[in-house]
N, C-alpha and C positions, 0 to 999 in steps of 0.2 A: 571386489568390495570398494567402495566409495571413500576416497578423502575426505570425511564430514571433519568438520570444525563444530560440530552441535549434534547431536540426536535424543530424540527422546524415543522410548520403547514402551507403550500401554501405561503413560504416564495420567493419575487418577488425580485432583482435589476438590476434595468435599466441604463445604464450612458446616459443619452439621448434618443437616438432612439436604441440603441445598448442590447438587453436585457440580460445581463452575466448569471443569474441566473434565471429560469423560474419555480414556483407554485411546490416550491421543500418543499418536507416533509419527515420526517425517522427522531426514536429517536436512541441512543445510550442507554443502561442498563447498569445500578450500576457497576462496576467490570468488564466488560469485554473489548475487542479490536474490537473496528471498523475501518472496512479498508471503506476509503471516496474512490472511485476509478476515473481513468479517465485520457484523455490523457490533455495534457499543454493547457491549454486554455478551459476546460472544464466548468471553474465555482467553483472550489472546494478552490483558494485563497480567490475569492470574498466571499465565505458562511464562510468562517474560519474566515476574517474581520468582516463579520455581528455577529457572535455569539460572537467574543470578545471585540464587541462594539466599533471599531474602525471604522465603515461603517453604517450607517442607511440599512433597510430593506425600498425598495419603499412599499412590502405590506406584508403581513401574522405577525406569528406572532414567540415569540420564546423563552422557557425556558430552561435557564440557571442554572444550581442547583437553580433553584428555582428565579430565575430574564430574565427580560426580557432580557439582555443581560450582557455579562460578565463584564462591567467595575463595577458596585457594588459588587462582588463576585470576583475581580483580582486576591484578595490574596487566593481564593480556587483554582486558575489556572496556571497551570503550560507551557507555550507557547514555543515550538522552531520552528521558521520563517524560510521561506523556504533562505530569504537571511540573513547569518550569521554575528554578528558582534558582537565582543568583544573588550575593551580596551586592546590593543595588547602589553603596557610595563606594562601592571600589571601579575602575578602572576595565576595562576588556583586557589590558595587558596584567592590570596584575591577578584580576580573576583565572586568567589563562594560566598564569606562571603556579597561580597557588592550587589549581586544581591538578594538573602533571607534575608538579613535586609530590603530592598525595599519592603518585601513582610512579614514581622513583625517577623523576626525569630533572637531571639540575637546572640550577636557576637560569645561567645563564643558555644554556640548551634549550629550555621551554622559552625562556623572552625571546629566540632568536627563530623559530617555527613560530611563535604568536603574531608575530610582527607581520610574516611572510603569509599566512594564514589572512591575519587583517584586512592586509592589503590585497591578497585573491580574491576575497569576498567584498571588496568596495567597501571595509573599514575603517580603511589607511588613518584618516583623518579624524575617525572617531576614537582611536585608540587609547587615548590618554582625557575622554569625557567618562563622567559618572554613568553606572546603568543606569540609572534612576532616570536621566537625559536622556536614552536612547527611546526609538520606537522599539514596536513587541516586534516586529522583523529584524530591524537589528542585534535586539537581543536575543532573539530567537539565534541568529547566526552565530551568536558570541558563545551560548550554550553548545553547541552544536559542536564549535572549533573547541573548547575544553574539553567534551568528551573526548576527541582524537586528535591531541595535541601529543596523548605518549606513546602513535601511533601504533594500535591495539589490534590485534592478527582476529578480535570479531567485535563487529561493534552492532549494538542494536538501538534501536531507533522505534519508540513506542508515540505514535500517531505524531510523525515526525514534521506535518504539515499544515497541522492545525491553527489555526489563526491567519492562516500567510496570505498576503497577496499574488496574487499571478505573478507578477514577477521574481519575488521572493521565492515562490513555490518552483520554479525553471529551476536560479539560481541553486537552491538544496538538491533540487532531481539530477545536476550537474556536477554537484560535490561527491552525491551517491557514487554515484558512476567513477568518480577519478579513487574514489575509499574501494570498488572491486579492482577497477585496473592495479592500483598500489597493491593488491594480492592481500586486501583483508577481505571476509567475511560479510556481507551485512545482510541482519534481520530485521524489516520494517515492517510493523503492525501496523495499516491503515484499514479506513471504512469505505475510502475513495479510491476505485478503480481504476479508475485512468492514470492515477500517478505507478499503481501496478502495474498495469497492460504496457506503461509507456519506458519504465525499468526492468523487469524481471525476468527471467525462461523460466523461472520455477517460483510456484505459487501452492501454497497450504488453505483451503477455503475452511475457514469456521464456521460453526454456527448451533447456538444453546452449549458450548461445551465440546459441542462433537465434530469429530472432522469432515468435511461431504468430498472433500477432493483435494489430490497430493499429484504435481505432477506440473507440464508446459502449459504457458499459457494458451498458446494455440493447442493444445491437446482439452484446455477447457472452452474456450470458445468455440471448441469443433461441436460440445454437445448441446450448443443452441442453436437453433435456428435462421437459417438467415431472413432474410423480410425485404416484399416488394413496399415500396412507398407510393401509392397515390394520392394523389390531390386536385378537385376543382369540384361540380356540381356532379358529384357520385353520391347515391344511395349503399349503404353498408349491405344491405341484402345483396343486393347485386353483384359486390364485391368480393361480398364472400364465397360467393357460387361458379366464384373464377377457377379454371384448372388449377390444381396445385395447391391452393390456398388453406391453410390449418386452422387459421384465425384472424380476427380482423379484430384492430383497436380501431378507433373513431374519436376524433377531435375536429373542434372548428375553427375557420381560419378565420384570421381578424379581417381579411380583406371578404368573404363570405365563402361559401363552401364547405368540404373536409376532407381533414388529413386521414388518411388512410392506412395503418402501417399492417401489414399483410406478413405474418406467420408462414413461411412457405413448407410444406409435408417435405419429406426426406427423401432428396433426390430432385426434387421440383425446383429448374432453373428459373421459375418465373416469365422466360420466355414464350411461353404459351397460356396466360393471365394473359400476357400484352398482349397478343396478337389475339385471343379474345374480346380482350376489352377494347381496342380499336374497331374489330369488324363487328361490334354490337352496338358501336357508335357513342359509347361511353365519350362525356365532356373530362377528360383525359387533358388537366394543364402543366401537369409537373410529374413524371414519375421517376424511381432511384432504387438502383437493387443495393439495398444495405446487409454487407457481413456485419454478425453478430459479434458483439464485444464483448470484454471480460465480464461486465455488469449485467448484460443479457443471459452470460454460463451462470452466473450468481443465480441468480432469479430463477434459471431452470432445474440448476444442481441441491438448491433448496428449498426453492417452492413459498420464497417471502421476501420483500423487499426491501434495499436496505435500507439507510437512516437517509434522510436526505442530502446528498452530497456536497461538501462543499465547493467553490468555486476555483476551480480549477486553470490551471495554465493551457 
């Protein structure tokens, strides 16, 4: 049996006749990063409220380090909400100090991790400026570091990347990672794959409610396809009548021609497409055997595509 730090078991909510979250189960393990995945509206708020006990479950059931749900165990949980909100004429230190007192951690103990905190995250100097002054990336950081200032054995992080800049977005994907090495817990709902693909082993895919896949990443990218990429003066028909080939997308390229992205059937190395398409004398100027990505397992494991991604690191 599994050291989970979270599980749910056939967990149901309903707002009415409306059902957000459907007979959803998958635990999270001791130490590690699990990506919640799924597009806006999937259900992955409404399960993040049931487990921090802010939401009743209409049915199943659900443990929390060891409670049915997080509001007895608060102070082991570290929370940042997808909607942000800080006292905006206080300070980053003393937001820090006043949010880990809330959660039993003394004064002087919380100023002295806020500090050390600050300065990890390149706030050193902002520390004693009003949020009101800060950018939303800085503040985004300052929220971040009060969640797990009373350093919390699981913390969860709902669309923890939102608004941020590429560099901003590195930055949190690097704090992630040192919150599992430090042996907490973390659960991130995102809509953006690649901040998944490029943290996790293990991934929960949402979607309307319902789960479509519980397991490694690379055990969900195994179930897409990989894809040959051509490009230069190709006709699609042509293309598609290549060995191998399952499907063809078609785009064009600003310099003239098209891009070609080639669905390969299962088992088909693409190697004999190219060697096709050469001896048929195809205008062949760029080709690339692309594996499939987390976002590609997406699309295939649910059959719709997500919201349009934000911009990523």
């Amino acid at each position: 049996m599994t050291d989970a730090a979270l599980s749910l078991t056939n967990v149901t909510k309903r707002y009415g006749a409306f059902t957000a979250v459907d007979d959803l189960s998958f635990t999270a393990e001791r130490g590690r990063i699990l990506g919640f995945l799924g597009p806006n509206g999937a259900g992955k708020t409404s399960t993040l409220r049931m487990v921090l006990g802010l939401s009743e479950a209409t049915s199943g059931t659900l443990n929390v380090l060891g409670a049915p749900d997080g509001r007895s165990v608060r102070d082991r949980i570290g929370f940042l909400p997808e909607e942000r909100g800080l006292y905006r004429r206080m300070t980053p230190i003393e937001a820090i100090v006043f949010l880990a007192g809330l959660k039993g951690v003394p004064g002087p103990v919380a100023r002295k991790r806020a500090i050390a905190m600050l300065e990890e995250q390149g706030l050193g100097e902002a520390q004693n400026r009003q949020i009101r002054q800060l950018s939303k990336g800085m503040a985004q950081k300052v929220q971040l570091i009060a969640a797990v200032a009373h350093e919390p054995e699981l913390v969860i992080l709902d669309e923890p990347f939102s608004g941020l800049d590429p560099v901003n977005q590195q930055t949190l994907e690097a704090t992630i990672r040192g919150l599992a090495q430090r042996g907490a817990t973390v659960v991130f709902s995102t809509h953006v794959m690649q901040h998944a693909e490029r943290l996790c082993e293990h991934v929960v895919l949402l979607t309307r409610g319902k789960k479509v896949f519980d397991g490694s990443v690379a055990e969900a990218k195994g179930r897409a396809p990989r894809a040959l990429v051509l490009e230069g003066q190709l006709d699609a028909a042509a293309t598609g009548a290549l060995p191998g080939i399952a499907s063809v997308t078609s785009t064009p390229l600003e310099a003239g021609g098209q891009r070609h992205v080639c669905a390969l059937k299962a088992n088909a190395s693409g190697q004999e497409a190219l060697k096709k398409a050469f001896a048929q004398g195809l205008d062949i100027q760029r080709f690339e055997l692309r594996e499939p990505t987390l976002h590609d397992a997406f699309i295939v494991l649910t059959g719709e595509q997500l919201d349009q991604p934000e911009m990523a690191a």
